[in-house]
C-alpha positions in Angstrom: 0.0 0.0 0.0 1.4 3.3 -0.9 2.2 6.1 1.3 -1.2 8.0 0.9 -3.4 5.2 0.9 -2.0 4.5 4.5 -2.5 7.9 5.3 -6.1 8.5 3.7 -6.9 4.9 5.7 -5.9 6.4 9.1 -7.4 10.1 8.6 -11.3 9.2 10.0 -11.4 11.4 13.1 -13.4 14.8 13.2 -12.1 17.8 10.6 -13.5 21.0 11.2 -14.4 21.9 7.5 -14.4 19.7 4.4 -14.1 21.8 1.3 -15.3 19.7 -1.7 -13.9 21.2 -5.2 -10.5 22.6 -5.7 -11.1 25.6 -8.2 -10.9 29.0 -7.7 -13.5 29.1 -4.7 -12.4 26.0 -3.4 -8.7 27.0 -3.3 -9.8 30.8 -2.1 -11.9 28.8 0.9 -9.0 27.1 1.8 -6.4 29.9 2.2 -9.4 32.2 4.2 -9.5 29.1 6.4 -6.4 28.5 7.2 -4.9 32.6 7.5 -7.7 31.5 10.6 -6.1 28.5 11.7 -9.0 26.1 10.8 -7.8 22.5 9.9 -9.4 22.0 7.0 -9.4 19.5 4.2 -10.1 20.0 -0.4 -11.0 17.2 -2.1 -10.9 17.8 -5.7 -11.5 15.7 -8.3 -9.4 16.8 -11.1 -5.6 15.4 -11.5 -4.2 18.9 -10.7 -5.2 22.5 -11.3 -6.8 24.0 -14.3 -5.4 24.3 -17.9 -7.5 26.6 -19.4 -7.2 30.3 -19.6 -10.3 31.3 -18.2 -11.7 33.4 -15.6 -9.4 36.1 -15.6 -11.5 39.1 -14.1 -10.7 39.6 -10.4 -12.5 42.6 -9.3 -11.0 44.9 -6.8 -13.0 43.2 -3.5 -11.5 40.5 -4.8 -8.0 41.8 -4.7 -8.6 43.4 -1.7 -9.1 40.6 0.2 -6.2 38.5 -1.7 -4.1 41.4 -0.4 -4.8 41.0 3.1 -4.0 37.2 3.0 -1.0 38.2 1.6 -1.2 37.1 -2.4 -1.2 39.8 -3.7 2.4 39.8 -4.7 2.2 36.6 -6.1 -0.6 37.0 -8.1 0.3 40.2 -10.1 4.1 38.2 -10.9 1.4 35.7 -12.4 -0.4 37.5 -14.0 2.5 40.0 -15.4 2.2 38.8 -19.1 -1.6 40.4 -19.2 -0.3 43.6 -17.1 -0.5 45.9 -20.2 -3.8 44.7 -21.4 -6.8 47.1 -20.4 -10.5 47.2 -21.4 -13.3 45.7 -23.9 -12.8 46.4 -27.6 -15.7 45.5 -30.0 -14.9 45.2 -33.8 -16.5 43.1 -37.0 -13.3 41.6 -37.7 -9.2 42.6 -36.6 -8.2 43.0 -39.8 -9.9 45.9 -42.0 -12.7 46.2 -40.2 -15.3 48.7 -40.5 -16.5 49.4 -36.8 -14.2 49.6 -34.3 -15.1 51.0 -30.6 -13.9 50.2 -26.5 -17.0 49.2 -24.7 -14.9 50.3 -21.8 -12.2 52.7 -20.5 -9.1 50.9 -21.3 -8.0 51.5 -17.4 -4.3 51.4 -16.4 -5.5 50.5 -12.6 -5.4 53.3 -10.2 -6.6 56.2 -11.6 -10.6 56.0 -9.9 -10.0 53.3 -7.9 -7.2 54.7 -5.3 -9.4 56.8 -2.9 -12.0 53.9 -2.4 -9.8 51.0 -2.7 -6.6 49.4 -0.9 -5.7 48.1 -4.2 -6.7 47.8 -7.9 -8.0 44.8 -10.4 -6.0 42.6 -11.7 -6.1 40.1 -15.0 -5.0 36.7 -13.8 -6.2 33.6 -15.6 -7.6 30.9 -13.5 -4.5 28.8 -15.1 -1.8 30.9 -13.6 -4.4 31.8 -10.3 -5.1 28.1 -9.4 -1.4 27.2 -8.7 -0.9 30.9 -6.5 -3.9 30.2 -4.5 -2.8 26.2 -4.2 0.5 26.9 -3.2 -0.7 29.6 -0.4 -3.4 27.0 0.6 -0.9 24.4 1.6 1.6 26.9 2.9 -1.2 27.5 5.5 -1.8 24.1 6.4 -4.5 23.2 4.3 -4.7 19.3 3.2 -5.3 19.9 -1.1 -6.1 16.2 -2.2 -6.3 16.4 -5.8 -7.8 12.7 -7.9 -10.2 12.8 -5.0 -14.0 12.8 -5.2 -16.8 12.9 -3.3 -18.8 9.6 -3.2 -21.8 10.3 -0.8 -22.2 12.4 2.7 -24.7 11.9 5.2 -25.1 14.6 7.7 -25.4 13.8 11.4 -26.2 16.3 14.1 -22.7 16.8 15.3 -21.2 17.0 11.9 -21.2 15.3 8.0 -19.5 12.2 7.3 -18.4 12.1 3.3 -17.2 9.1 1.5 -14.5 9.9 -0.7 -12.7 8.2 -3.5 -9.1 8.6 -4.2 -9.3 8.0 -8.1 -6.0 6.9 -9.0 -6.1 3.9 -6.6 -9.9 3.4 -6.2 -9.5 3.3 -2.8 -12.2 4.5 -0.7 -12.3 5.6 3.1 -14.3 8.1 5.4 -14.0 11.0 6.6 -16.0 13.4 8.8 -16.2 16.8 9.3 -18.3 19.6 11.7 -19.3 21.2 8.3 -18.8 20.4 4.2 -18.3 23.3 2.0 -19.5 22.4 -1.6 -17.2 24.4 -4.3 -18.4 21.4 -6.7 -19.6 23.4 -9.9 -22.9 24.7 -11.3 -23.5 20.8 -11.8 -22.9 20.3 -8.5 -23.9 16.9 -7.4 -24.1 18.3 -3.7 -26.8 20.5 -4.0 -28.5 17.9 -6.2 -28.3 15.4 -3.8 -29.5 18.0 -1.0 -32.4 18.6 -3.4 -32.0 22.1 -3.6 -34.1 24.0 -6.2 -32.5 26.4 -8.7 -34.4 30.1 -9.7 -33.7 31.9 -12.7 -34.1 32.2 -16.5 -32.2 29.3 -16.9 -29.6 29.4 -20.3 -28.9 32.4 -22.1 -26.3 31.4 -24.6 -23.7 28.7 -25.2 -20.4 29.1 -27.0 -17.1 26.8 -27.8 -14.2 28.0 -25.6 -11.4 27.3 -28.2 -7.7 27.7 -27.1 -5.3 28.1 -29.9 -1.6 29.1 -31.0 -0.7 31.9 -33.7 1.8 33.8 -33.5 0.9 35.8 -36.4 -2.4 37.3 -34.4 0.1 39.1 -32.7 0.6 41.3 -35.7 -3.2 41.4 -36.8 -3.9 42.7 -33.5 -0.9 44.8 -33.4 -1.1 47.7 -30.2 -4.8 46.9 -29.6 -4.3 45.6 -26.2 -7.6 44.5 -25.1 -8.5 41.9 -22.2 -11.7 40.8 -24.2 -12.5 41.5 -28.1 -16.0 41.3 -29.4 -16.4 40.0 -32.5 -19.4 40.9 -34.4 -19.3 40.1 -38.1 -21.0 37.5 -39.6 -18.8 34.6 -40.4 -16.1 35.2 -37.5 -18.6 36.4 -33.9 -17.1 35.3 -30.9 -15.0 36.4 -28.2 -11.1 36.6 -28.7 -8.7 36.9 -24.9 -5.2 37.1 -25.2 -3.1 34.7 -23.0 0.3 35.8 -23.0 0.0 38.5 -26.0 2.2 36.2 -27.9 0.9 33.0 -29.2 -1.6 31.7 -26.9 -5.0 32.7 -27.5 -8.6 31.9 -26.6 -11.6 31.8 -28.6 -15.3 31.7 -27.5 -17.4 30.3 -30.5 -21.3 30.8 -30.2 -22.9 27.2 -30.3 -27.0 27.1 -30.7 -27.6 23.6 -29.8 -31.1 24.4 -29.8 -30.7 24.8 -33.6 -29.0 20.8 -33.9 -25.6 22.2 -33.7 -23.1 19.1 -32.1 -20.0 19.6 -30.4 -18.9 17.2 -32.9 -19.3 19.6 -35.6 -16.9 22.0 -34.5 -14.0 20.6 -35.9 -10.4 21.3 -35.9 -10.8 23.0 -39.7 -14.3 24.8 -39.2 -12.9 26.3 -36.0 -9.6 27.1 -37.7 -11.7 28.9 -40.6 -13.8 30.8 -37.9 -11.0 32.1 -36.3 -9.7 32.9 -40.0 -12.6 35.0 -40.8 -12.8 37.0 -37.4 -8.9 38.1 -37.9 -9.5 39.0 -41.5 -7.1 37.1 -42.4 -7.6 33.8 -45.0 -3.9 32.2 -44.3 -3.4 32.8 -40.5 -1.8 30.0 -38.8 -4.7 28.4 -36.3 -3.1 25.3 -34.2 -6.1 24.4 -32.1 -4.9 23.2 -29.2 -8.6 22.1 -26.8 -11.7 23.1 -26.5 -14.5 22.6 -24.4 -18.3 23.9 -23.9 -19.4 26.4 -21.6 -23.5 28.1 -20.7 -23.5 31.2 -19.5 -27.1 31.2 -17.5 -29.2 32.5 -14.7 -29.4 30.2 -12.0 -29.4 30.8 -7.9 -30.1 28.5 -5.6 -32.9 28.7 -3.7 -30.9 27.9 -0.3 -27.2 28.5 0.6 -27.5 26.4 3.3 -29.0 22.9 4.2 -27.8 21.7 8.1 -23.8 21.6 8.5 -24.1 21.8 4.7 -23.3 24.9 2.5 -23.1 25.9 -1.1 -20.4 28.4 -2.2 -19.6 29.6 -6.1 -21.3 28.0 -8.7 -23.1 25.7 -6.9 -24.7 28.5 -5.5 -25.5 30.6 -8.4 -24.6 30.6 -12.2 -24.3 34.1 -14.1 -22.8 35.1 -17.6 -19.6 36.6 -17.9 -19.8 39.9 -18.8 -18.4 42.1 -15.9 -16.3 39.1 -14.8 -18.9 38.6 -11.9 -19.0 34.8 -11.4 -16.0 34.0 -9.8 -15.7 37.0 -8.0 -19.0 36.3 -6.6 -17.9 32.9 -5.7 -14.6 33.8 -3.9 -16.4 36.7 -2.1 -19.2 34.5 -0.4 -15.9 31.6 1.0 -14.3 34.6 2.4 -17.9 35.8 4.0 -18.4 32.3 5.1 -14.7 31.4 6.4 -15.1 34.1 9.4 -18.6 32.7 10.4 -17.4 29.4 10.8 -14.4 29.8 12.7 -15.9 32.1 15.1 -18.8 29.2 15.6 -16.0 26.3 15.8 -14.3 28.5 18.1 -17.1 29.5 20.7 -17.6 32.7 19.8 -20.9 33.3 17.9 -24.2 31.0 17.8 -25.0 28.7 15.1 -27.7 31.5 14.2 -25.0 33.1 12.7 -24.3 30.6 10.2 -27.7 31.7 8.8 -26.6 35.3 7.9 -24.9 33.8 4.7 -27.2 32.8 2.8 -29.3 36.1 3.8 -25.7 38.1 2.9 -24.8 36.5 0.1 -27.6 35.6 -1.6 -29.2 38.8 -2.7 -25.7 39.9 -3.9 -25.6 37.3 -6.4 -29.3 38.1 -7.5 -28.5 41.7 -7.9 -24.8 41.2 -9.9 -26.3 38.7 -12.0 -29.0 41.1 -12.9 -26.4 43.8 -13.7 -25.1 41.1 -15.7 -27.4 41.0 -17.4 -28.0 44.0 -18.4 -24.5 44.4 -19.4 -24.3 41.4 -22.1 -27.4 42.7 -23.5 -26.1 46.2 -24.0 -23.1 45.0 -25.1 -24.7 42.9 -27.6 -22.1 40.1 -26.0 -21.6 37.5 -29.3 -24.2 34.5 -29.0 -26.6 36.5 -27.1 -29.6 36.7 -28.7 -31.6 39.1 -26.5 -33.5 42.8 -26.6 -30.6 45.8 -26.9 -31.0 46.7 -22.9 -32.4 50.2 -22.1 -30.8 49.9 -18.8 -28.0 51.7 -17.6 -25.7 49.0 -16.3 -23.9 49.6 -12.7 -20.3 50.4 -13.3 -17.7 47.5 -12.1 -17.1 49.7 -9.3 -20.3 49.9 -7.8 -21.1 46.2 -8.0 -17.8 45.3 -6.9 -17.2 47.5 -3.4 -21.0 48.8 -3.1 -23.1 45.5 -2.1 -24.8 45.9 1.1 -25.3 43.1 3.5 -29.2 43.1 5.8 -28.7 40.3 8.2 -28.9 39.5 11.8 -24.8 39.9 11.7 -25.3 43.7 10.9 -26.5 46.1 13.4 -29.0 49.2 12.2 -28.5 48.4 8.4 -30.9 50.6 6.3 -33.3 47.9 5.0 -35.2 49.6 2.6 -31.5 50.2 0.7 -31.3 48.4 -2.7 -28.5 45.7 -2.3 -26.6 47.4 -4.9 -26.7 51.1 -5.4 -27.1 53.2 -8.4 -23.9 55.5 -7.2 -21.4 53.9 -5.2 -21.3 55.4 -1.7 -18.8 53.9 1.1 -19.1 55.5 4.4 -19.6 53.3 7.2 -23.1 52.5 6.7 -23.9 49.5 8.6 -23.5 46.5 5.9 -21.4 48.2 3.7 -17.3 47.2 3.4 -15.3 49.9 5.8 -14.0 52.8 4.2 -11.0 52.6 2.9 -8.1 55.2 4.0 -4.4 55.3 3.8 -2.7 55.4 6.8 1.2 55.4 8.8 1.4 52.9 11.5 4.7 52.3 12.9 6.3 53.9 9.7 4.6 51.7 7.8 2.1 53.0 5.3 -1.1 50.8 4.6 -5.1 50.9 3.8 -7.2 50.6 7.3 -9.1 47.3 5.1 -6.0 46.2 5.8 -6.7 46.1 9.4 -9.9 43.8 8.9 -9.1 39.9 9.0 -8.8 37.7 12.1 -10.9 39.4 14.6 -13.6 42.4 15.0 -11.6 45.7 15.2 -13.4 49.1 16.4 -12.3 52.5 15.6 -12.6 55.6 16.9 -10.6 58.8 16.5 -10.0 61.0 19.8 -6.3 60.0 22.2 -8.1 59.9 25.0 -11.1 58.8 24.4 -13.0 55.8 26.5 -13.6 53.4 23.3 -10.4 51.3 23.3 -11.2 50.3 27.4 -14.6 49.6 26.2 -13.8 47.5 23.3 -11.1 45.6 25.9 -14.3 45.2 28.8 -16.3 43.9 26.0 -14.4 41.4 24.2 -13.4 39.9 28.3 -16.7 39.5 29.2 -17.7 37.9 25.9 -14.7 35.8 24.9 -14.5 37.4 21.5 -11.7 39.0 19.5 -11.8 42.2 19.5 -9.4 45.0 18.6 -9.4 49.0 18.8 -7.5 51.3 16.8 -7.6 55.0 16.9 -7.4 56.6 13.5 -6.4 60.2 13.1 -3.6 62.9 13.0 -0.7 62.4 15.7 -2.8 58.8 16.5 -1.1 55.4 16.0 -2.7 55.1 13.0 -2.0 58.6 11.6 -3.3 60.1 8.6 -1.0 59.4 5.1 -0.9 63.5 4.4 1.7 62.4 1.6 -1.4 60.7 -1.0 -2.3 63.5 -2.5 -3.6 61.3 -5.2 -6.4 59.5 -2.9 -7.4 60.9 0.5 -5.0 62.7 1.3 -5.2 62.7 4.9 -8.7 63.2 5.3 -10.8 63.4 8.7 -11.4 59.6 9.7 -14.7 61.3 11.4 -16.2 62.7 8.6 -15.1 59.5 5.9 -17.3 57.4 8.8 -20.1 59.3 8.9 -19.3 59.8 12.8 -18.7 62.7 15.4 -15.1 62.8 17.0 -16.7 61.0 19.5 -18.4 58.2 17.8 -17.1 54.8 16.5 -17.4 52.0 13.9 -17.6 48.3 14.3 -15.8 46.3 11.9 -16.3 42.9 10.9 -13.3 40.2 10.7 -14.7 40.4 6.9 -14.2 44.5 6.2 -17.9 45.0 6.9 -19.6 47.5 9.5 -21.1 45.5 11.7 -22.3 48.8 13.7 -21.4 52.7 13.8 -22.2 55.1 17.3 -22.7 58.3 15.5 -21.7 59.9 19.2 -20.8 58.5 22.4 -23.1 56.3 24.4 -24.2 56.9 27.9 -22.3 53.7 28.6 -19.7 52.4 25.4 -18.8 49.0 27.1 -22.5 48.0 27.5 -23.2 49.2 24.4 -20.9 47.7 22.5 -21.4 43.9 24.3 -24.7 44.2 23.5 -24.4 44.6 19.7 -21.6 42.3 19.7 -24.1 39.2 21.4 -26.5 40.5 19.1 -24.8 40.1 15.6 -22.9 37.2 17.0 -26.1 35.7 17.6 -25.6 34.6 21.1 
């Protein structure tokens, strides 16, 4: 018997979390989980991470919270070769064409983002992100079985115990967990077997994602450096992405199934002389080198949660591409999930609050995939048969660092709010990510989302104020993590005076919608949990009390 059969044999005691699916979500869960010290476990059935050149979007929540587990680095060296590219460029064909026009700004990173964000986007294929994200997983303990799947689960009050499948050997052994993550796909078999339901329009359109080497594309597309082209002449629509500006290429071919069209049919030649007529160019060199389907659809589920049991990414919900929402989406709801566990694992929080994800996440993903929507249509995205859209779509901003959360785990959120605004507006309303603003701390000059990770952290502004001996009397008596920092000139979080280009040392007070005496509670997640507009007859009480409350204790 080989090393890991003997080891996969003897691993049948208790496992906090069981992650099934290894992809971008599944990877993501892990590394949230273990920068909070939760032994976790990924079984994923694939050989080893992805291929394909796909995915690339990552929003900047995303890379927000990738920067405060400390990838960030990693993944912009990874994503290096796609540095230059910038922005959505819709033409009939590459070569000659006779419309031409950017659907959006062709963005260098920065510019709007610096004064709301700690950081900016980033293009990084789910290729070159899966290995980052794997090798950061394991680095923080996590247990990344790849060649494993999940056979069956049965859940059990005290926890879930799985079946799984090593598929190189066949062997199969047991394992049990407190709670099973399932990062399985919009096909995933663990909401089917849960018996969840599924809302939305179902399908919208279905294409061929084609990958491909020509190194003479290069010179058809010449200085054009686009993330995503739009082709929309006759013989050659689709979607052309760059993969290393080079040689490497994808290509997203419409496919109407509904009209008899195979997968069979799209051939090696009648790809090649697609890709032929989209360039312009009868004789370019076209090496196909995989392909494989792909639906972009509307589809949430209509629970998050069944027991110890929980649905993050595409299990959860399905939504087309446009806006680069979907795995965004995904990796935001592990990392909303992640600090809810560990803080129930940990004795911190009631199991109520294991509820407040689905009722968090949930309406996000209804609201993004209807901007999504509206988006593809406008765009008149290739394959997508529907009405020109009227709407003015939400800009990538807005949907990315705008969401608001209602929920039990939020104190004195605005209910009647739409989940996602019209105009983006971050200052410290309850539900909303924390404002972000640049500031010194022991010499050191960082974003106060940095601040927002393994425990709750409350800020106020005045040196002598009674908040930070509140906050301590608060997390005693309730056995919680809790932090204070004090934010403002000569304070050990001192204003950055030196970014002119962002805020530029502006009063924490008035960025927080607070008096100098007030406060805001953060989340270990970056959101406001609660804001005191002024000072309370008595903080400490004040401040336990919201605490049990959102904790839901």
């Amino acid at each position: 018997m080989d090393k890991r059969a003997s080891e996969v044999e003897e691993n049948e005691g208790m496992l906090p979390v069981l992650i099934v699916g290894g992809s971008l979500v599944g990877l993501s869960a892990s590394v949230f989980l273990g920068r909070l010290g939760v032994s976790h476990m990924v079984a994923e059935r694939r050989a080893a991470t992805s291929e394909h050149p796909r995915g690339r979007g990552n929003n900047m929540r995303t890379m927000e919270l990738f920067r405060t587990a400390g990838l960030e680095p990693d993944i912009r060296q990874a994503a290096s070769c796609l540095a230059g590219n910038h922005g959505i460029l819709q033409t009939d064909r590459l070569s000659g064409g006779e419309s031409s026009r950017w659907l959006s700004a062709r963005l260098t990173g920065g510019a709007p983002e610096k004064g709301l964000c700690s950081t900016v986007r980033c293009a990084c294929s789910q290729n070159d992100l899966e290995p980052v994200l794997l090798a950061h997983a394991r680095r923080l303990g996590g247990d990344v079985r790849f060649g494993t799947e999940l056979v069956s689960f049965t859940e059990e009050p005290d926890g879930v115990t799985c079946e799984l499948r090593d598929r190189e050997s066949g062997l199969t052994y047991t394992q049990r967990a407190a709670y099973l993550l399932a990062a399985d796909g919009p096909r995933s078999p663990v909401r089917q077997r849960l018996g969840i339901g599924q809302s939305g329009q179902g399908d919208l359109f279905h294409n061929v994602s084609v990958t491909f080497r020509s190194k003479l594309l290069r010179e058809v597309v010449d200085d054009q450096r686009f993330l995503v082209c739009y082709l929309n002449g006759t013989e050659g629509d689709g979607v052309l992405l760059p993969v290393d500006n080079e040689e490497k290429w994808v290509f997203h071919i419409p496919w109407f199934p509904e009209r008899g069209q195979t997968l069979d049919s799209f051939t090696d030649t009648r790809i090649a002389d697609h890709i032929r007529a989209a360039a312009g160019v009868r004789d370019l060199d076209v090496e196909v080198t995989g392909r494989a389907p792909w639906h972009a659809a509307d589809r949430v589920a209509d629970h998050y949660r069944q027991g110890r049991v929980f649905l993050i990414g595409d299990s959860a919900h399905e939504m087309p591409p446009t806006g680069a929402f979907g795995s965004n989406t995904g990796i935001q709801d592990a990392h909303n999930l992640a600090w809810k566990i560990t803080a129930v694992l940990r004795g911190w929080a009631g199991e109520g609050l294991l509820d407040t994800y689905e009722n968090e996440r949930r309406p996000v993903a209804l609201a993004t995939i209807a901007r999504a929507i509206e988006q593809a249509a406008r765009e008149e995205h290739p394959g997508y048969a529907a009405a020109q859209s009227t709407a003015q779509s939400t800009d990538l901003m807005t949907v990315s660092l705008g969401y608001r959360y209602v929920s039990t785990a939020v104190s004195g959120a605005d209910t009647e709010a739409p989940t996602i605004p019209e105009e983006l507006r971050l200052d410290a309303d309850p539900g909303t990510r924390a404002p972000h603003m640049t500031v010194v701390h022991d010499g050191e000059i960082k974003s106060t989302v940095d601040l927002y990770e393994r425990s709750f952290v409350l800020l106020s502004g005045t040196a002598d104020g009674p908040w930070p001996s509140a906050a301590e009397a608060a997390a005693l008596r309730l056995g919680v993590p809790l932090v204070s920092y004090r934010v403002g000139a000569g304070l050990e979080f001192d204003l950055d005076t030196t970014d002119t280009g962002g805020d530029g040392g502006a009063d924490w007070a008035a960025v927080h919608s607070v008096t100098p005496e007030g406060a805001v509670l953060v989340r270990p997640d970056g959101i406001v949990a609660w804001r005191s507009t002024d000072l309370p007859a008595d903080p400490a009480l004040e401040l336990t009390r919201v605490l049990d409350d959102v904790l839901s204790r």
